[in-house]
C-alpha positions as CSV (number, residue, x, y, z in Angstrom):
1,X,-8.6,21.8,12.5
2,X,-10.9,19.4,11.0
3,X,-10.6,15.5,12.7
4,X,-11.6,12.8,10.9
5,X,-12.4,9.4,12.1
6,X,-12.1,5.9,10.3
7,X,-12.8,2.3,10.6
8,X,-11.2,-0.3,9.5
9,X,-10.3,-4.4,10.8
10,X,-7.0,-4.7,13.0
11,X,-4.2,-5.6,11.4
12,X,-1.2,-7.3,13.3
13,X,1.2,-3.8,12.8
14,X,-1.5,-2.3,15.0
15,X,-0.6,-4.5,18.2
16,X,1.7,-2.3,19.7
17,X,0.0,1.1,19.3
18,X,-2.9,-0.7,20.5
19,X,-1.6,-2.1,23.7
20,X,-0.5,1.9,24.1
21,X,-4.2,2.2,23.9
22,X,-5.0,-0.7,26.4
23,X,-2.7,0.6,28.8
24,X,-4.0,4.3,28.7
25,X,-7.6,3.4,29.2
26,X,-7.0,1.2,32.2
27,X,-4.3,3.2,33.7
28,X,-7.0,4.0,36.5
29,X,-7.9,0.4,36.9
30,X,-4.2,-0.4,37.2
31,X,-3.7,2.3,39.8
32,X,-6.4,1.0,41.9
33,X,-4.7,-2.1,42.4
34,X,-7.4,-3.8,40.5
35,X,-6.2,-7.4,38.4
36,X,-7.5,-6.8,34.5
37,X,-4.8,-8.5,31.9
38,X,-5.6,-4.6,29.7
39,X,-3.6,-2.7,32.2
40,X,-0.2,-3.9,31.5
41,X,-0.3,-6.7,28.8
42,X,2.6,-6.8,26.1
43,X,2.3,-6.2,22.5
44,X,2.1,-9.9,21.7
45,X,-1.3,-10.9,24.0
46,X,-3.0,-8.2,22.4
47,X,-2.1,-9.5,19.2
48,X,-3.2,-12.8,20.4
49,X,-6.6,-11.4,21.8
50,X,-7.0,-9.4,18.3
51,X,-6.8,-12.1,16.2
52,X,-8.7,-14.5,18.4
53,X,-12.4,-12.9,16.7
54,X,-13.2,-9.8,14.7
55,X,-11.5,-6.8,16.5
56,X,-11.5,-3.4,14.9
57,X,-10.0,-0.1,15.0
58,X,-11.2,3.1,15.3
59,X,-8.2,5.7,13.9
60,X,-8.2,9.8,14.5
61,X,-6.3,11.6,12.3
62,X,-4.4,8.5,11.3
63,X,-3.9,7.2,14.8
64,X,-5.5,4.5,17.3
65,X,-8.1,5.9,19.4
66,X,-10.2,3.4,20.2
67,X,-10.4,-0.7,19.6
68,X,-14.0,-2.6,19.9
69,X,-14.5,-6.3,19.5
70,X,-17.7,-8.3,20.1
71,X,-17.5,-10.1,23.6
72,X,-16.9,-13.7,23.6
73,X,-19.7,-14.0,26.4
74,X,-22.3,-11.9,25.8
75,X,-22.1,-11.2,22.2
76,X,-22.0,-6.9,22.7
77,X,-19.1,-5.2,21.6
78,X,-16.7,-3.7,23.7
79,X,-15.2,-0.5,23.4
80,X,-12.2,0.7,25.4
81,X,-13.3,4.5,24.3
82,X,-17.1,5.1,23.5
83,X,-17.0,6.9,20.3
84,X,-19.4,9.9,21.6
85,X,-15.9,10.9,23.3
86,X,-14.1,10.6,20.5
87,X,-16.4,13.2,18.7
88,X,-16.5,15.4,21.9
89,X,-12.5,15.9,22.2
């Protein structure tokens, strides 16, 4: 089966199947005790965070599997899942 991938801007229906991605991709930052807001922040902060600046979604077969944003610092763009993993799974 073929995947297909897709861009598009974040919309506010995205915030809580996007936190489900936040929390997945810093589960092991979360289990090392670290502090990071990611690893356990509710629905409405990411909302919050999202509409703060541009903040975009990367979908797989119709579902969130990544979320980038340009930094507010350094003007890069952070991904929570580099999208050469997306194409290798």
């Amino acid at each position: 089966m073929d995947s297909s991938l897709s861009v598009r801007e974040f919309a506010d229906a995205d915030a809580e199947s996007g936190t489900g991605v936040l929390h997945a991709a810093y589960a092991e930052v979360g289990a090392r005790g670290l502090n990071y807001t990611a690893v356990d922040q509710d629905s409405h902060t990411t909302l919050v965070r999202a509409r703060g600046g541009q903040c975009w979604v990367v979908e797989r077969d119709a579902r969130i599997a990544t979320i980038q944003w340009p930094g507010k610092t350094y003007d890069s763009v952070v991904m929570i899942r580099p999208l050469e993993a997306l194409a290798a799974d």
